[in-house]
C-alpha positions as protocol buffer text, in pm:
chain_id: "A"
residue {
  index: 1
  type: UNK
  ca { x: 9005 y: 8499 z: 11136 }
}
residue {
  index: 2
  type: UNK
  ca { x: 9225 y: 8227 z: 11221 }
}
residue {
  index: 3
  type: UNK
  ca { x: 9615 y: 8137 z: 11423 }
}
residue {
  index: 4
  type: UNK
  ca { x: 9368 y: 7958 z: 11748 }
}
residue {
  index: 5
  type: UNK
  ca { x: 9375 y: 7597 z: 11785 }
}
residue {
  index: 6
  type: UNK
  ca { x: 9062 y: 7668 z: 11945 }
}
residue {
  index: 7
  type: UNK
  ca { x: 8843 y: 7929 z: 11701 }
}
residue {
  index: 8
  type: UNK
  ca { x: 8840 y: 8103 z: 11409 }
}
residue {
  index: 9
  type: UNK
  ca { x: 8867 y: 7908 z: 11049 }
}
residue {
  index: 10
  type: UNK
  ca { x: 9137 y: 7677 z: 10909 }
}
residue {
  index: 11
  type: UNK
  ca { x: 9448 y: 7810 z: 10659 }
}
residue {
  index: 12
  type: UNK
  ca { x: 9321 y: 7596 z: 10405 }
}
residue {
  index: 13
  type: UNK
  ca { x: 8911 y: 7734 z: 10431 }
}
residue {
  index: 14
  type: UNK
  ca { x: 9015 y: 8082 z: 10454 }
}
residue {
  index: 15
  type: UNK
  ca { x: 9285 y: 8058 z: 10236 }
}
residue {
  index: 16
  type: UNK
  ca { x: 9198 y: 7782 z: 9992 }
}
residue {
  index: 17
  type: UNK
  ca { x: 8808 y: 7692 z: 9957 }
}
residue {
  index: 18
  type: UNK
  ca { x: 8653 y: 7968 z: 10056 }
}
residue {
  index: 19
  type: UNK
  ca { x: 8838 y: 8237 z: 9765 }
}
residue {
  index: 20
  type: UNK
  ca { x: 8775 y: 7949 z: 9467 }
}
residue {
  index: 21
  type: UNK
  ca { x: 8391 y: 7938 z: 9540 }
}
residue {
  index: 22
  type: UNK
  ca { x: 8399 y: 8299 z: 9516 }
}
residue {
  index: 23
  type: UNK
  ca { x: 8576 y: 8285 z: 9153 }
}
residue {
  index: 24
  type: UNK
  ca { x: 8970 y: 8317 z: 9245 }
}
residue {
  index: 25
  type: UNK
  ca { x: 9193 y: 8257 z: 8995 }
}
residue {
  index: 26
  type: UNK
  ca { x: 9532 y: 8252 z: 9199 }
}
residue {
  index: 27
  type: UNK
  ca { x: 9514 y: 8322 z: 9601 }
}
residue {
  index: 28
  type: UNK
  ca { x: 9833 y: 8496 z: 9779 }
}
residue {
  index: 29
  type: UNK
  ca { x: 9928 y: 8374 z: 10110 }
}
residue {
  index: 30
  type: UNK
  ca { x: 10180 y: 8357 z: 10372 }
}
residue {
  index: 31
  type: UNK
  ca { x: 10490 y: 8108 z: 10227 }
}
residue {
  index: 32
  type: UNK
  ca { x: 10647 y: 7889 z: 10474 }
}
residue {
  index: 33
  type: UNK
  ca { x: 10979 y: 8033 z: 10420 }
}
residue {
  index: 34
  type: UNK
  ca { x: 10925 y: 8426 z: 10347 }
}
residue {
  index: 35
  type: UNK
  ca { x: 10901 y: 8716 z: 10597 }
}
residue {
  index: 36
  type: UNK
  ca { x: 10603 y: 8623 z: 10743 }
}
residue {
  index: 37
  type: UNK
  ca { x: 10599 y: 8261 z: 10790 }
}
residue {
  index: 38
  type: UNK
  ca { x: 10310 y: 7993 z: 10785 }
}
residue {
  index: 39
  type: UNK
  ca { x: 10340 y: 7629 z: 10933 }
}
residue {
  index: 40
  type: UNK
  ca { x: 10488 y: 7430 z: 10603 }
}
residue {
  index: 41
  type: UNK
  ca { x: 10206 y: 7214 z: 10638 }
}
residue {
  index: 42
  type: UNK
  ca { x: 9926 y: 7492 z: 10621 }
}
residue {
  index: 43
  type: UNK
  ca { x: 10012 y: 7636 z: 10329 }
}
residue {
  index: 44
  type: UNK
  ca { x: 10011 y: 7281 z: 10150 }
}
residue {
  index: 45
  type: UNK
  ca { x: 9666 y: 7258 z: 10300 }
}
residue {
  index: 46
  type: UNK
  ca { x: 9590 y: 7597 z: 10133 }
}
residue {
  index: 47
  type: UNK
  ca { x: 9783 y: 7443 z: 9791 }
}
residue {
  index: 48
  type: UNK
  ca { x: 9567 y: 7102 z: 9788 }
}
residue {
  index: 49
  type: UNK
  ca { x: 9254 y: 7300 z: 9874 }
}
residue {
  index: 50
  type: UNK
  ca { x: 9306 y: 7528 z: 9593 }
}
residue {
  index: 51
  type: UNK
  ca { x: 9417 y: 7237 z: 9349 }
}
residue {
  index: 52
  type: UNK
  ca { x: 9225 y: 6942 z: 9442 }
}
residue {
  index: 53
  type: UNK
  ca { x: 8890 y: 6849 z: 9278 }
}
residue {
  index: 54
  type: UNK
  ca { x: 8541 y: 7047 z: 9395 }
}
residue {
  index: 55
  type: UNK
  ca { x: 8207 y: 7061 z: 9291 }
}
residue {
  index: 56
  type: UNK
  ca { x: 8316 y: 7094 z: 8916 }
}
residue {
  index: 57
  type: UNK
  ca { x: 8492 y: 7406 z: 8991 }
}
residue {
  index: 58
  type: UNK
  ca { x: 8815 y: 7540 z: 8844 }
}
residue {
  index: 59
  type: UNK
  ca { x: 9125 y: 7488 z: 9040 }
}
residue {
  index: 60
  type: UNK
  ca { x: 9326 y: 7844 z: 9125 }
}
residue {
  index: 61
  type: UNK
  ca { x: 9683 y: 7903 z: 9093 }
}
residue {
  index: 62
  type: UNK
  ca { x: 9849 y: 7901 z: 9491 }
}
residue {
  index: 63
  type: UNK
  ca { x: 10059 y: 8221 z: 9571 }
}
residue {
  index: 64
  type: UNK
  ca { x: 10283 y: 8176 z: 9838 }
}
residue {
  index: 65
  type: UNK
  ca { x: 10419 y: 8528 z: 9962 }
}
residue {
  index: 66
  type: UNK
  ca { x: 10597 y: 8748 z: 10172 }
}
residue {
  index: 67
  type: UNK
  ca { x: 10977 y: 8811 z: 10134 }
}
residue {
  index: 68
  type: UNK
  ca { x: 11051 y: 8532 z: 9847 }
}
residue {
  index: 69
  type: UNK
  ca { x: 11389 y: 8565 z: 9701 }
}
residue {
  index: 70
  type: UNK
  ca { x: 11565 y: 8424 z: 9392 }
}
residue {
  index: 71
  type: UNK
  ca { x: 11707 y: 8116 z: 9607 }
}
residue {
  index: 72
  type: UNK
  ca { x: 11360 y: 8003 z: 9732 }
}
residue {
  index: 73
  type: UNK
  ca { x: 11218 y: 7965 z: 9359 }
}
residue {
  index: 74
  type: UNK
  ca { x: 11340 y: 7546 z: 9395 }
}
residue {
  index: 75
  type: UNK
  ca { x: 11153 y: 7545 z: 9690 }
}
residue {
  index: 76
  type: UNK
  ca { x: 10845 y: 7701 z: 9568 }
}
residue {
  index: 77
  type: UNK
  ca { x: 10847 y: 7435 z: 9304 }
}
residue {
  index: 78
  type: UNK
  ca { x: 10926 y: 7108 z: 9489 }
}
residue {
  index: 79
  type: UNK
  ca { x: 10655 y: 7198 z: 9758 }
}
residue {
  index: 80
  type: UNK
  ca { x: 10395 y: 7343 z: 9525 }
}
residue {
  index: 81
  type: UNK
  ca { x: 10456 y: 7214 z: 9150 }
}
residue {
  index: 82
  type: UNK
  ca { x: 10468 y: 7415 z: 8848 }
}
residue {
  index: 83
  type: UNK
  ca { x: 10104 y: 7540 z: 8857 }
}
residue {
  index: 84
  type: UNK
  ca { x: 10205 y: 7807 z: 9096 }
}
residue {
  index: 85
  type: UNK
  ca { x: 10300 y: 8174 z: 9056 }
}
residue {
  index: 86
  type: UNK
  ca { x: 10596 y: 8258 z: 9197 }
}
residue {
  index: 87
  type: UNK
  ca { x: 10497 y: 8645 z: 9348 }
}
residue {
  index: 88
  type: UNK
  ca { x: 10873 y: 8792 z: 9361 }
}
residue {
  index: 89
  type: UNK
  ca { x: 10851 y: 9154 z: 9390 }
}
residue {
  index: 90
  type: UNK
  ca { x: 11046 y: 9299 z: 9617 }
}
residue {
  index: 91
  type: UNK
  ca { x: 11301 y: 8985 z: 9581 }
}
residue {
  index: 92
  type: UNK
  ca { x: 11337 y: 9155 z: 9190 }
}
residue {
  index: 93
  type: UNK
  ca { x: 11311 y: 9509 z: 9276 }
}
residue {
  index: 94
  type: UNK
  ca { x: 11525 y: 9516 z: 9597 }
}
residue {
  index: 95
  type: UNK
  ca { x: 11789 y: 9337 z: 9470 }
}
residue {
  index: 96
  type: UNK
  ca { x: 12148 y: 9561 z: 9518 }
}
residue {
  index: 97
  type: UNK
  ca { x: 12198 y: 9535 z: 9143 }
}
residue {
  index: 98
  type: UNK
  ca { x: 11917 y: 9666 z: 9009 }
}
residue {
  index: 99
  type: UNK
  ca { x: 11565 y: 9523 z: 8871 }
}
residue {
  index: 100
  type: UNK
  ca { x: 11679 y: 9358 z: 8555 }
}
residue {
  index: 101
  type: UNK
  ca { x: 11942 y: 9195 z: 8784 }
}
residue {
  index: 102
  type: UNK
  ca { x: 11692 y: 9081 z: 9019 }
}
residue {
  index: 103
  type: UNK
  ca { x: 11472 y: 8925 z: 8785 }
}
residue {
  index: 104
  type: UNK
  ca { x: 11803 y: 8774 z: 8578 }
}
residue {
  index: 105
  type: UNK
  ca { x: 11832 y: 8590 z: 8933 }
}
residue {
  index: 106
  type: UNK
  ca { x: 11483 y: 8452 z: 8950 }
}
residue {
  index: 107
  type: UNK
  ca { x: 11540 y: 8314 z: 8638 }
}
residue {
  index: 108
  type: UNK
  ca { x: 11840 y: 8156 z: 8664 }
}
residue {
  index: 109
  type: UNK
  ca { x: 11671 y: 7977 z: 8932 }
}
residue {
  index: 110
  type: UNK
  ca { x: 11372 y: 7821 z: 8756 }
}
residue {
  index: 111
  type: UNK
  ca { x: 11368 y: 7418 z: 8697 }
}
């Protein structure tokens, strides 16, 4: 549905607009810095279009994805602010000390 400079629909439509008019209350996408990388500036086009004022309708939370570990959690809050969930999964469960370990990381990492 999109990736073409010359069809297909914009990060921040398909991502962003087009999942709050249908009701979504937080939207997972591709981070910037995970496994499977967006352009830094698309997915703060898909943050803005999920967080900025339109047509009276609530704002949803941005979920950046894909491979985020304990060390990107600053990150994920300078480039999206504290309204954000912070989708760590794998970067908890994979982690070589165990789950409790991994998620003792995450939040030894939160502002």
């Amino acid at each position: 549905f999109y990736g073409s400079p010359y069809h297909g629909l914009e990060p921040s439509l398909l991502f962003g607009t087009l999942p709050r008019l249908a009701g979504a209350d937080a939207v997972l996408f591709p981070s910037p810095y995970g496994k499977v990388c967006l352009p830094e500036a698309d997915a703060l086009a898909i943050a803005d279009a999920l967080t900025r004022p339109l047509a009276g309708l609530a704002t949803a939370f941005p979920v950046p994805s894909a491979g985020i570990q304990a060390t990107m959690v600053p990150q994920i809050f300078a480039d999206f602010g504290r309204d954000v969930v912070v989708n760590a999964g794998t970067g908890i469960h994979d982690d070589p000390e165990g789950s409790l370990a991994g998620a003792r990381r995450f939040l030894a990492q939160w502002p």
